[in-house]
C-alpha positions as CSV (number, residue, x, y, z in Angstrom):
1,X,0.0,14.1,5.1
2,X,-1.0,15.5,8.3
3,X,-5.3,15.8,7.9
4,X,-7.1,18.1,10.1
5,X,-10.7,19.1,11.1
6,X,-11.7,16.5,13.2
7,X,-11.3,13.2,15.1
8,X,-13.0,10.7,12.2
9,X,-10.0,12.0,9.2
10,X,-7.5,11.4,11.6
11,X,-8.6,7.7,12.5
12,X,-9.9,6.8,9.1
13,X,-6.4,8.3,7.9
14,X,-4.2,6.5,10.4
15,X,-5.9,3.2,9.5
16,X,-5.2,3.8,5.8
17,X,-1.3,4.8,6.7
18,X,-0.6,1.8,8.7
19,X,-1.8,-0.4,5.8
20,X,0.1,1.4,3.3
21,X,3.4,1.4,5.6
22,X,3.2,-2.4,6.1
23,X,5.1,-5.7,4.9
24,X,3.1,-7.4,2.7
25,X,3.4,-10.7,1.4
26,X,5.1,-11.0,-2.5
27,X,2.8,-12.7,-5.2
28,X,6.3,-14.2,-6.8
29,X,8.1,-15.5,-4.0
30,X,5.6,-15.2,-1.0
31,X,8.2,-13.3,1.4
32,X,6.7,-10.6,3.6
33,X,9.0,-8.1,2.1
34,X,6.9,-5.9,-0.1
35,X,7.1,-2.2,0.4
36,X,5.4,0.7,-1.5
37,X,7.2,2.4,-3.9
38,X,4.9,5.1,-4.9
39,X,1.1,5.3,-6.1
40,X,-0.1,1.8,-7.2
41,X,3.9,0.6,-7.7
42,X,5.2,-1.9,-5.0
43,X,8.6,-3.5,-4.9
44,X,9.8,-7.3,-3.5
45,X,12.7,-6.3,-1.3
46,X,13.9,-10.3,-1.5
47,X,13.8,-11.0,-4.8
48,X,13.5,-7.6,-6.3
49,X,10.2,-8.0,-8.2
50,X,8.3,-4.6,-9.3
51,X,4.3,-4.8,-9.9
52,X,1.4,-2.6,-9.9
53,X,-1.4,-2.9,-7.5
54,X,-3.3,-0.7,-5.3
55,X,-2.9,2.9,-4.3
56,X,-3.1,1.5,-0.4
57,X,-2.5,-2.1,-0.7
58,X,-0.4,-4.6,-3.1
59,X,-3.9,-5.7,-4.4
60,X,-7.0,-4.6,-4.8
61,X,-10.3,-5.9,-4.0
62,X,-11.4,-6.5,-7.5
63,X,-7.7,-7.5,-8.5
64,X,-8.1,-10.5,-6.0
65,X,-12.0,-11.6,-7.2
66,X,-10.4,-11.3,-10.6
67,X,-7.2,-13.6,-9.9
68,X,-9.5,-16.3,-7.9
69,X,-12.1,-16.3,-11.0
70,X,-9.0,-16.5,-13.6
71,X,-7.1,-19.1,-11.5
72,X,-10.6,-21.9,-11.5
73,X,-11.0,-21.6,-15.2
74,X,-6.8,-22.2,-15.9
75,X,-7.6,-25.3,-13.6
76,X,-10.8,-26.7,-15.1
């Protein structure tokens, strides 16, 4: 990407990279061996799983509140 212009786009950018760049556990077999594929696409290295998600992250903020809220009424 390589931002410029100042000290506060480079940090806020290198925090958002190193998230991006990480392992991160898979929701179908709970390795750590998700990578990014490209924009909001991830892929399970282990068992080969493709899924949507975040631009950044495997899932979103609003993905999780959404799962948690959807996961008490199956269980009720």
């Amino acid at each position: 990407m390589g931002s410029r212009y100042g000290r506060t786009i480079r940090k806020r950018e290198e925090k958002v990279l190193k998230v991006q760049r990480a392992k991160h556990a898979c929701p179908i077999c709970g390795k750590k061996n998700v990578k990014r594929q490209g924009t909001a696409l991830w892929i399970c290295n282990s068992c080969g799983a493709k899924f949507s998600g975040g631009a950044y992250t495997p899932e979103t903020a609003v993905g999780e509140t959404a799962r948690k809220f959807l996961d008490g009424i199956v269980k009720k």
